[in-house]
C-alpha positions, -999 to 999 in steps of 0.1 A, spaced: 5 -130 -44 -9 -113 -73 -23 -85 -50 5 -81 -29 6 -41 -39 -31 -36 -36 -44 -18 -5 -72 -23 15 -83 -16 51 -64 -42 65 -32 -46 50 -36 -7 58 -37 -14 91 -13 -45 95 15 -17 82 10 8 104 11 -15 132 42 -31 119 55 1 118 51 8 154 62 -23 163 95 -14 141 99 19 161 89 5 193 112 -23 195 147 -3 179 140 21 208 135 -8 231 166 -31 218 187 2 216 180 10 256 179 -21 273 214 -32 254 229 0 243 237 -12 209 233 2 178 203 -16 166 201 -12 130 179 -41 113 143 -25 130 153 8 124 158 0 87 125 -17 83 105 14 99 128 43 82 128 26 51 112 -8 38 78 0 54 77 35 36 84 25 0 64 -3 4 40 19 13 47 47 -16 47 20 -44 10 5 -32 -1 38 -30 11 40 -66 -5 8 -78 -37 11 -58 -43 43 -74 -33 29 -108 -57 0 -104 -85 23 -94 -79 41 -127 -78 16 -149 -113 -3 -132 -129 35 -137 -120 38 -174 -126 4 -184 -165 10 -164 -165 43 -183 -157 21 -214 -189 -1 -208 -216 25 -200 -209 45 -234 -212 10 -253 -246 3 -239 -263 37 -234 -289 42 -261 -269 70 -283 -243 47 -294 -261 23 -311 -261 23 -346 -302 15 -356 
């Protein structure tokens, strides 16, 4: 749970594919029964895109913070910062 937000190639996938299966079935549900199907269309137009906006967001944030804390740790044990 602690990575929910954090992206990799398969949670990159298993959205995209829930996304078609979003679109696919509204369009589906909304010929076969000519209703207005709204819960699908919600999810696909909606939930699925900020979800994806705000791992984006965190990912990237994540990524950032591992790079600067590695940038951290090579200046602390290259030669020219020691003190001798």
């Amino acid at each position: 749970m602690k990575n929910i937000f954090l992206l990799n190639m398969w949670k990159s996938t298993f959205i995209v594919l829930a996304w078609v299966f979003s679109v696919i079935l509204h369009n589906i549900i909304n010929g076969l029964f000519a209703v207005k199907e709204w819960v699908f269309f919600i999810i696909a137009v909606i939930i699925i895109p900020a979800y994806v906006f705000a791992s984006l967001i965190y990912t990237g944030y994540r990524m950032a913070k591992k790079k600067m804390k590695n940038r951290g740790r090579r200046k602390e044990s290259s030669p020219e910062a020691k003190d001798d």
